[in-house]
N, C-alpha and C positions, 0 to 999 in steps of 0.2 A: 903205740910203736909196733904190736904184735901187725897191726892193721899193713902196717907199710913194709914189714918182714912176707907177709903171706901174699902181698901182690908182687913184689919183688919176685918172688918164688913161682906165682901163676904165669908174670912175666917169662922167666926164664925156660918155663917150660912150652910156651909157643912160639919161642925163639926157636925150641930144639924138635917144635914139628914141622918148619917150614922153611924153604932155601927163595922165596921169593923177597928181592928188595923190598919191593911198596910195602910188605906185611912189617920185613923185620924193623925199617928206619923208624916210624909211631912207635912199635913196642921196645926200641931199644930207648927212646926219649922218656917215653914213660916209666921204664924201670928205673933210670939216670933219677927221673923225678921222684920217685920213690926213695931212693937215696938221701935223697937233698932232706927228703922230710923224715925222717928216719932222724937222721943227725941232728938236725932243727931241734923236734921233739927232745931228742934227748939231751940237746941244750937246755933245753928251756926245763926238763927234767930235774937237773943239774942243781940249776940257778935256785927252780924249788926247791930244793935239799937242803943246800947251802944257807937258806934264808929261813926256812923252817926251824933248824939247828944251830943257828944265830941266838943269842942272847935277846933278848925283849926286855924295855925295858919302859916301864910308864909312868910318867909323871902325872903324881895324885891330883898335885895342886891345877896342872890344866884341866880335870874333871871337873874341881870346882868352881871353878871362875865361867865352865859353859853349861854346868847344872843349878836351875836356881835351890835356892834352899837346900844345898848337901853340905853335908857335915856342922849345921848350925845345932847349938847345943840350946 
């Protein structure tokens, strides 16, 4: 995410050296783009969090039925 903050940022700063169209209309879609993934990212961020921090929970007995020979006494 730092990735897509520091181009965002490289972005706006060759927006602020130059008044020609053809330059600005590319660098203003790429920094848009930068955004997009910026947000994405920290969706997807998120969702790891949230699932990390989820409860787990594992059932023994499907261990045993796809391991041969565990838990025989």
């Amino acid at each position: 995410m730092a990735a897509e903050q520091k181009a965002r940022s490289t972005y706006d700063y060759i927006l602020s050296l130059t008044d020609d169209p053809d330059v600005i209309a590319p660098i203003k879609f790429l920094r848009e783009r930068e955004v997009v993934h910026f947000q994405r990212f920290g969706e997807a961020l998120e969702y790891v969090t949230d699932y990390l921090a989820g409860k787990k929970v594992f059932d023994v007995s499907d261990i045993k039925n796809k391991v041969p020979g565990m838990c025989k006494k």
